[in-house]
C-alpha positions in Angstrom: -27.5 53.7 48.8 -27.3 51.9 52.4 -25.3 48.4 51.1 -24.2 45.1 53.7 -21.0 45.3 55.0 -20.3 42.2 53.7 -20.7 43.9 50.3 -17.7 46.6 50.7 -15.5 43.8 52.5 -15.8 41.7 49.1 -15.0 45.0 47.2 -11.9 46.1 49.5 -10.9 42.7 48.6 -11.1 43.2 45.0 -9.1 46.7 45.0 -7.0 45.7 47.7 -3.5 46.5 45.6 -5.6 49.5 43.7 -3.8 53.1 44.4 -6.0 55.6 46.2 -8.9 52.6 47.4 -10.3 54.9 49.7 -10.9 57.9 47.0 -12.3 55.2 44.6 -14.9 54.1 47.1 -16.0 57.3 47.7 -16.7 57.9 44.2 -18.1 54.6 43.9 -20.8 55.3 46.6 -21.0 58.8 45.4 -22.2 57.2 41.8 -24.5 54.6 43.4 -27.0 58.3 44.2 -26.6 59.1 40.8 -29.4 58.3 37.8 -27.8 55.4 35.5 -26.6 57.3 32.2 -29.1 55.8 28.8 -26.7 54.4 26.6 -27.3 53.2 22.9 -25.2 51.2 20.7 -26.2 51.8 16.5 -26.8 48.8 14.1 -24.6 49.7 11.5 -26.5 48.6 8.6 -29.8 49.9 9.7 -28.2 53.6 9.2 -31.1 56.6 10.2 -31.0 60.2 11.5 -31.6 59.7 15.2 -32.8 62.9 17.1 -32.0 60.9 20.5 -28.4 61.4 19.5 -28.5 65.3 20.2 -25.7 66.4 22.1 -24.6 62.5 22.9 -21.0 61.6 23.5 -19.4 58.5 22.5 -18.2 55.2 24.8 -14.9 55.1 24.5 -14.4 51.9 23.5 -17.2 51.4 20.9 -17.5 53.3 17.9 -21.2 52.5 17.5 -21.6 53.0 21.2 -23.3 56.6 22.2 -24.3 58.0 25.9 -27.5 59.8 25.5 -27.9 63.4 27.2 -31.1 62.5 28.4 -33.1 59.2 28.8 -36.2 58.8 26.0 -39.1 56.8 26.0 -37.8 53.9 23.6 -40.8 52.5 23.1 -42.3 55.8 21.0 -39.2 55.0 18.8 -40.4 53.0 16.0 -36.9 52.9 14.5 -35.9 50.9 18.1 -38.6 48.5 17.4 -36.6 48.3 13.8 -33.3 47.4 15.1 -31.5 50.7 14.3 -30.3 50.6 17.7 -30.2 48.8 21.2 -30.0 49.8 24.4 -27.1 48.5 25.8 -25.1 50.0 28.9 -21.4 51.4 28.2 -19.6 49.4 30.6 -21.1 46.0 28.9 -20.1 47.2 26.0 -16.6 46.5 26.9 -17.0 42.8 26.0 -17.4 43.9 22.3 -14.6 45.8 22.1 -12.1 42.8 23.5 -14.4 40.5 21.0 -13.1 43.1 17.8 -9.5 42.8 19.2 -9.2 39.0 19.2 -10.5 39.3 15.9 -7.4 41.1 14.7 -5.1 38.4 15.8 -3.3 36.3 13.3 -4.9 33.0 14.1 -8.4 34.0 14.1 -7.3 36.0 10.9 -6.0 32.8 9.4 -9.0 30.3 10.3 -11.6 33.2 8.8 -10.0 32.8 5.5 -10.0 28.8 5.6 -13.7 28.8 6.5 -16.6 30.8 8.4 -15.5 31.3 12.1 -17.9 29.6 14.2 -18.5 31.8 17.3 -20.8 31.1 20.5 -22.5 33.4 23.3 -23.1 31.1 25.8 -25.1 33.0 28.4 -27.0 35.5 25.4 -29.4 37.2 26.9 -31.3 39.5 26.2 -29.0 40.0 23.3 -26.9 43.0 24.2 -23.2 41.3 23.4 -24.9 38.8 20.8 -25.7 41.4 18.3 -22.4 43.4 19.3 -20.6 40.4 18.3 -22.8 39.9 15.4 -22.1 43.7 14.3 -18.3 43.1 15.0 -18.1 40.0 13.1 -20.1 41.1 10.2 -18.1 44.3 10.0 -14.5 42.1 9.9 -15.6 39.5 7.8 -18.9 39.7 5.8 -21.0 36.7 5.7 -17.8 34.8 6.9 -19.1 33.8 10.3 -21.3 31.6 12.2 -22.5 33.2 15.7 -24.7 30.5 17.7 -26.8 32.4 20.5 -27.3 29.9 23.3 -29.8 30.8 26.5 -30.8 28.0 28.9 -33.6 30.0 30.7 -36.5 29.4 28.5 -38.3 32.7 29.2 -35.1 34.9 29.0 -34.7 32.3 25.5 -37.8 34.1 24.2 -36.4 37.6 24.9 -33.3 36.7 23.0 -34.7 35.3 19.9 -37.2 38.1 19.5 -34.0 40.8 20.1 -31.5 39.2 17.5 -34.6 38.8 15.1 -35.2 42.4 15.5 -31.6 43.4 15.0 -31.8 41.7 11.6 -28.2 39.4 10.9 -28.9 36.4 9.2 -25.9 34.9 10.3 -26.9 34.5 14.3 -28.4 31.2 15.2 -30.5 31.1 18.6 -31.0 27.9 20.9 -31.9 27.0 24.3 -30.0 24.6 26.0 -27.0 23.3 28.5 -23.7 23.8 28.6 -23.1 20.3 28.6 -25.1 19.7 25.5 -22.8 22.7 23.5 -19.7 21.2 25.8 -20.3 17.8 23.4 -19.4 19.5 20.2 -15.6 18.8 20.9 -13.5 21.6 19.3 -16.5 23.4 17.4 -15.9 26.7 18.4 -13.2 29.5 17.6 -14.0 31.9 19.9 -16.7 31.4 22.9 -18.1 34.5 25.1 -19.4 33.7 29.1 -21.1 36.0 29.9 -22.0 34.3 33.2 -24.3 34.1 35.7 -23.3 36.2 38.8 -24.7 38.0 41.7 -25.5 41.0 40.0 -23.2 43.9 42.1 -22.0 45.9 39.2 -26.2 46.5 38.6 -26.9 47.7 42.1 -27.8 51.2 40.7 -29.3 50.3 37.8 -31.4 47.4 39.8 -32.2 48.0 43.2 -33.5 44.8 43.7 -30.0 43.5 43.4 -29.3 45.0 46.6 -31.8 42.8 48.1 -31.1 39.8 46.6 -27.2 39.8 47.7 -25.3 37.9 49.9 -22.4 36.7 50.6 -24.5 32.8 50.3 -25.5 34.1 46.6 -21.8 35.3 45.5 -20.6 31.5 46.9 -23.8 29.3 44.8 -22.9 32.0 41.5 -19.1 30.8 41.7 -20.3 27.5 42.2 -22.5 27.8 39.0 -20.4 29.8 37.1 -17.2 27.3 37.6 -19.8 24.4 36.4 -20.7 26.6 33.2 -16.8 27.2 32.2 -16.4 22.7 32.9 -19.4 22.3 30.6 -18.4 24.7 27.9 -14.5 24.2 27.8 -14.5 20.9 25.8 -16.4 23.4 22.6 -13.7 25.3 22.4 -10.6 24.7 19.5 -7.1 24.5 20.6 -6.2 27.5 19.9 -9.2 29.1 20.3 -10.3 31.8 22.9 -12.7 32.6 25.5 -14.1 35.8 26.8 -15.1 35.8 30.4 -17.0 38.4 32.0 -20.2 39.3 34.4 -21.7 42.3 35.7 -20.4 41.9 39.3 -17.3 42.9 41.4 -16.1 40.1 43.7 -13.0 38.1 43.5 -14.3 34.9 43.7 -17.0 35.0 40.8 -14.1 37.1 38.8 -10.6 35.8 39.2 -11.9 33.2 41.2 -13.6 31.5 38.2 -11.1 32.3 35.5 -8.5 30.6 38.1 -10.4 27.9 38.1 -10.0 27.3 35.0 -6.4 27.9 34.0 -6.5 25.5 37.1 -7.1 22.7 34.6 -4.2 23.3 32.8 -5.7 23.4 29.0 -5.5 27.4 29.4 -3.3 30.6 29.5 -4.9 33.8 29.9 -3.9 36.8 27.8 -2.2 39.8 28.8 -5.4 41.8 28.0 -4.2 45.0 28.9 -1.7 45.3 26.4 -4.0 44.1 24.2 -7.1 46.7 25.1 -4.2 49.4 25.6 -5.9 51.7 22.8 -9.4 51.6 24.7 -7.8 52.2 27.9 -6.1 55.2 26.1 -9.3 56.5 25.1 -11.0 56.0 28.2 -8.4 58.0 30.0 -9.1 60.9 27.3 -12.8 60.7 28.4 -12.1 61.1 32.2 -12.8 57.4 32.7 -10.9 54.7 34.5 -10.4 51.0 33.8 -9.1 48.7 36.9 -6.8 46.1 35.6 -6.2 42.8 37.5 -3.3 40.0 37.3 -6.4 37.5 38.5 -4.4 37.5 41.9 -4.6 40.9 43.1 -4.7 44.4 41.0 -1.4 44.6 39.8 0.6 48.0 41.6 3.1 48.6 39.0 1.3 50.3 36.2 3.3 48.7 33.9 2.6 45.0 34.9 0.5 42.6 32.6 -3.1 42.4 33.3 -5.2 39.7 32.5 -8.6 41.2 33.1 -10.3 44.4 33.9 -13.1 46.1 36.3 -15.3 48.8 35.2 -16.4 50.3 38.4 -19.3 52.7 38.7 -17.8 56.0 39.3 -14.7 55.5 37.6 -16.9 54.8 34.4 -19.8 56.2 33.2 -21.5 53.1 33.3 -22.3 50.2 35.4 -20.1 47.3 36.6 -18.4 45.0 34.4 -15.5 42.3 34.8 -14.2 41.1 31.8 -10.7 38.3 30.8 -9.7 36.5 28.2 -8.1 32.9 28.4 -6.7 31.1 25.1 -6.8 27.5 24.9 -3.5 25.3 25.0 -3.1 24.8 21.4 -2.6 20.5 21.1 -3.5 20.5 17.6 -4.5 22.7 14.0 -7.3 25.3 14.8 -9.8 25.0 12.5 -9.6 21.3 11.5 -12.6 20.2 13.6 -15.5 19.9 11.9 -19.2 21.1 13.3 -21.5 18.3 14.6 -24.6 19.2 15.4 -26.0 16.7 18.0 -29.5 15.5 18.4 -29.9 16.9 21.8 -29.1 20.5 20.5 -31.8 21.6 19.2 -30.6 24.9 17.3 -33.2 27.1 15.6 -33.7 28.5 12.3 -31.7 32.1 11.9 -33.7 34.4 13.9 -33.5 36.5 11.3 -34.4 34.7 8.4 -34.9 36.3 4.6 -38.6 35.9 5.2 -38.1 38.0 8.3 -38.9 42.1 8.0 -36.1 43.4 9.9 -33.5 41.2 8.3 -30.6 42.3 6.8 -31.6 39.3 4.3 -34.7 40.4 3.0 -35.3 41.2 -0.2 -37.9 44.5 -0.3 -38.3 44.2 -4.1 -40.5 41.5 -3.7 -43.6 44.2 -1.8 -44.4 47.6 -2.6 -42.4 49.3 -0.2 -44.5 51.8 1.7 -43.1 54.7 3.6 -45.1 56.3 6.8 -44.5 59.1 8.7 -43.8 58.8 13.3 -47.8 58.3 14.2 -48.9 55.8 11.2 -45.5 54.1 12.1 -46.6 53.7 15.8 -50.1 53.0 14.8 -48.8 49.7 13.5 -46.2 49.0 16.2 -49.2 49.2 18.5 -51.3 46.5 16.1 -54.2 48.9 14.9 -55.7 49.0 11.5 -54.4 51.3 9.3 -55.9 52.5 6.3 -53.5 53.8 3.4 -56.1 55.0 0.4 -53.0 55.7 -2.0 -51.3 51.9 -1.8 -51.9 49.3 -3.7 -53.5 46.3 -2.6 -52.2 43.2 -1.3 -48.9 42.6 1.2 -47.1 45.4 1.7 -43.9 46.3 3.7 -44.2 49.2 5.7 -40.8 51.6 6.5 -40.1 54.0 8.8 -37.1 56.7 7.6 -36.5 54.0 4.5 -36.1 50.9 7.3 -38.2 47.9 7.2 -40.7 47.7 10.3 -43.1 45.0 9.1 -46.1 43.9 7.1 -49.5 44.9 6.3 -52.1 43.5 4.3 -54.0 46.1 2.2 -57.8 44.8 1.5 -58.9 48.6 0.7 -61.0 49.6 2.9 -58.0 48.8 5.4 -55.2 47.1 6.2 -54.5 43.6 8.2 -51.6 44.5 10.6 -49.4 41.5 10.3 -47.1 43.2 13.5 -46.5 40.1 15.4 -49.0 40.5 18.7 -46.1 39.5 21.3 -44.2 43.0 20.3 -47.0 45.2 20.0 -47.1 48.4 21.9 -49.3 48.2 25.2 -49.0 51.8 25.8 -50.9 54.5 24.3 -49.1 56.0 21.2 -50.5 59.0 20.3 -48.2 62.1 19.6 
């Protein structure tokens, strides 16, 4: 893949106290020829026999992460229209597991037992590290949290809401709004996840149009914005509280540029992350994979120096690019003694996954005759046709797929009404 040579100056710079930075190049470019591995992470209360699974291996860092052997046609899955899984790459995935270690520590422990910790993705779409957070936090603390899904792009708003509805936890709000609007809710939020805006290098394989949308103008006006998102958002956050930071790109200055920036204002300390991620590293090592830590000034050279956040580098991962660090805010009062106000301006939805929704965790399936179909009559309803099912009884029904909800019909006799929302339906042609 032909990149500018603007492009590997910026990534010398980022490697430029990284041990063997020639050998890593190579292997980066090497990887940039290479087909982007299909990764999958598993909803783990939406629990099914998945064939795709076959001779997988899994992430190293995520237990319900899985790399497939070979790439499937999703869409003929009707259990991914039901939320069993999403397609997620490995190296994004990296973001959940530093999410499930700042769970474990004390002060998060102590403010989940006082009251529901109140959680916000910032930057959400499509939904990737929402519901890995909303997986995470379900799995450490029950119905004990609150996870607000925030995306300002209206169109990319829509793909969120419909992804976290699909997933199915009734405990992840969805709105679309600023930064500045959230920013107003002084002291709301015990953990908050940026996953900004950036220029998009760590996707060059994955997106070749990435390629030809860089610069170095773009990597300058992503900083820019990125460094205006962390201003707007900071005020949300509790003393105390902390803040993951990460984008799918490689440069310095949307990276440790931006999280400089704001340690800069002097209401943050980053964490030693990895001493904290020393068990993922561990495993990734295991797994023939490398993570590149950074001190936010230069990779550190001494192995055992602290390192406050990390590159996944195509070729050193099986996986595209990821940057990821974790700041703590200057604790200058009690964690968890703010209270929630939500503000006119923010206009926050219902749960996207609402008890009345189909692939909610919430629903309760007693209420329909619960009607079980086999692959074709499954996709047959994913792709809005009529069905007819002589043996069920009339009236709403909810139709399963491998005993998980997929949606509702309406059985008149003859045939049934397919209540599939029309904005999901398959458009391509389903037959087996």
């Amino acid at each position: 893949m032909l990149l500018p040579d603007a492009f590997w100056e910026s990534l010398r710079e980022a490697l430029v106290s990284v041990r063997k930075e020639e050998t890593i190049l190579a292997r980066f470019s090497a990887a940039l020829d290479e087909e982007s591995p299909a990764c999958v992470r598993l909803n783990p209360w939406k629990k099914a026999h998945l064939p795709i699974l076959e001779g997988a291996t899994q992430v190293p860092w995520s237990e319900e992460g899985w790399r497939l052997l070979k790439r499937p046609v999703y869409t003929l899955h009707p259990l991914f229209h039901a939320g069993a899984y999403y397609v997620q790459d490995a190296s994004s995935m990296f973001v959940g597991a530093v999410l499930r270690r700042v769970l474990q520590l004390p002060a998060i422990q102590k403010t989940a037992v006082e009251r529901p910790l109140r959680v916000l993705d910032l930057c959400a779409a499509p939904g990737g590290k929402t519901t890995d957070a909303a997986a995470s936090l379900r799995q450490a603390f029950g119905d004990g949290f609150e996870l607000l899904a925030n995306e300002y792009n209206a169109r990319r708003f829509a793909i969120l809401k419909d992804n976290v509805e699909v997933w199915g936890d009734p405990q992840v709000t969805v709105c679309n709004t600023q930064a500045a609007r959230l920013g107003q809710m002084t002291g709301c939020y015990d953990i908050i996840i940026v996953d900004a805006p950036c220029s998009g290098e760590g996707m060059f394989r994955k997106e070749p149009q990435a390629v030809e949308q860089w610069s170095p103008k773009k990597v300058e006006e992503c900083a820019a914005l990125q460094r205006s998102i962390l201003d707007d958002i900071a005020p949300a956050l509790a003393p105390g509280g902390y803040l993951i930071y990460s984008t799918c790109t490689y440069n310095t200055k949307e990276n440790e540029g931006s999280v400089n920036h704001l340690l800069e204002s002097g209401s943050f300390e980053a964490i030693d992350l990895k001493t904290l991620m020393s068990q993922e590293a561990s495993a990734a090592e295991t797994a023939g994979e490398t993570l590149l830590w950074s001190s936010l000034n230069a990779a550190p050279a001494d192995a055992d120096a602290p390192a406050h956040a990390v590159r996944l580098l195509t070729g050193l991962v099986h996986g595209e690019g990821q940057f990821c660090a974790l700041v703590q805010k200057v604790r200058n009062g009690m964690m968890g003694r703010e209270r929630l106000v939500a503000l006119p301006s923010v206009k926050a939805e219902a749960p996207a996954a609402s008890p009345e929704c189909p692939t909610s965790y919430a629903l309760d399936r007693s209420r329909w005759p619960n009607i079980g179909v086999d692959k074709q009559t499954a996709l047959n309803f994913l792709h809005g046709d009529s069905l007819v099912l002589p043996d069920a009884p009339k009236g709403l029904l909810l139709l399963t797929y491998k005993d998980i909800p997929l949606g509702f019909v309406k059985n008149i006799g003859a045939r049934c009404n397919n209540l599939y929302p029309k904005s999901r339906r398959i458009k391509m042609d389903v037959k087996l």
